[in-house]
C-alpha positions in Angstrom: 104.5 116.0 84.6 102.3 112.9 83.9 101.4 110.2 85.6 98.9 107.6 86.6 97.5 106.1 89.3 95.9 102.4 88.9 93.0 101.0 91.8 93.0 97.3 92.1 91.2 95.2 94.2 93.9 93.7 96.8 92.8 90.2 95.8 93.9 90.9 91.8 97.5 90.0 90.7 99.3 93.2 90.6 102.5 93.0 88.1 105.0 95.8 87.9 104.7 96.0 84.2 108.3 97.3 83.9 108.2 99.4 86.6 110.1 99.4 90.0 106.8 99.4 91.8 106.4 97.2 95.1 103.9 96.0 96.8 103.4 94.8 99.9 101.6 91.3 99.1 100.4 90.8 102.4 98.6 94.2 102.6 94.4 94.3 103.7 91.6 96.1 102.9 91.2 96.5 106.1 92.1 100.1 106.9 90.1 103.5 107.5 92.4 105.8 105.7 95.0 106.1 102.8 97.5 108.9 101.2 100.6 108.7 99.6 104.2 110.8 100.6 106.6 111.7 98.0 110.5 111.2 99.8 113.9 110.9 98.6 114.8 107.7 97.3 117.9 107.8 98.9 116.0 108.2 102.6 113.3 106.2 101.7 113.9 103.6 104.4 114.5 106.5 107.3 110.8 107.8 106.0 109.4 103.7 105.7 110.2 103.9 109.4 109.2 106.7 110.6 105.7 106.3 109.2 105.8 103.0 110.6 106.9 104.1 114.2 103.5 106.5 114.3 101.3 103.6 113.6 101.1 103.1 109.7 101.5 101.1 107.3 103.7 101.2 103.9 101.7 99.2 101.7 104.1 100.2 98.3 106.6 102.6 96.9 106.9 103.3 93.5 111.0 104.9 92.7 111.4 107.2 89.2 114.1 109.6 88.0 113.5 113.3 89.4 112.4 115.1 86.4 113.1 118.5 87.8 116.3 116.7 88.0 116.4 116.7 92.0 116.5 118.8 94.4 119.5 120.3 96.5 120.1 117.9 99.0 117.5 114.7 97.5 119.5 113.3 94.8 118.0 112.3 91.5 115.3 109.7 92.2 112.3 110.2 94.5 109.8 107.7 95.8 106.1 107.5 96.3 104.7 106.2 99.3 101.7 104.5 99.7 100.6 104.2 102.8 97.5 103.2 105.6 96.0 103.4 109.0 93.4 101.6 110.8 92.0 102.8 114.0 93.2 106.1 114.2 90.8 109.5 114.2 91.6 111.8 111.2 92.7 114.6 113.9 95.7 112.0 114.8 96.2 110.8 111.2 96.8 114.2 110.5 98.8 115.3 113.5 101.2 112.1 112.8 101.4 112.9 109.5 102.6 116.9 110.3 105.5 115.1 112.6 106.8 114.0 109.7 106.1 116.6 107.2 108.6 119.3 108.7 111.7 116.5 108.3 111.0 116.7 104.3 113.3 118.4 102.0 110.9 119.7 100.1 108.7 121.7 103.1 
């Protein structure tokens, strides 16, 4: 599996070069800590809102076709969350991120 991942500064015009990235336009620099979450695509707004209900923010999602050709019980396309926090210790970043974990298909 390949793959890339592309830094910009937030203030650069980001274009989805034929991709079905998004990107939340109205997203800062201002946060402490980033990570991304690979979820179904077919959940991917029960996970958008879970993240968001423990505090963080879902600054883009990038969707492409499973190539292990999904999973049982995820479908055929997964998504890539990108998300961020602000104000939070890395003990409860992690913690927050662990309630979430164990409701993945793939843990």
């Amino acid at each position: 599996m390949k793959g890339m991942i592309r830094v910009v500064d937030d203030r650069a015009s980001l274009s989805s070069n034929g991709t079905s990235n998004n990107v939340n336009s109205s997203a800062s620099n201002n946060f402490d800590t980033v990570g991304t979450y690979m979820v179904p695509a077919r959940d991917v707004e029960k996970y958008v809102s879970q993240f968001k209900k423990r505090g963080f923010n879902v600054d883009g999602t990038f969707t492409y076709k499973d190539l292990r050709g999904g999973q049982k019980g995820t479908g055929p396309k997964q998504t890539l969350l990108v998300w961020t926090n602000s104000g939070m210790t890395l003990d409860k970043v992690i913690s927050s991120l662990e309630e979430i974990t164990p409701r993945l298909p793939y843990s």
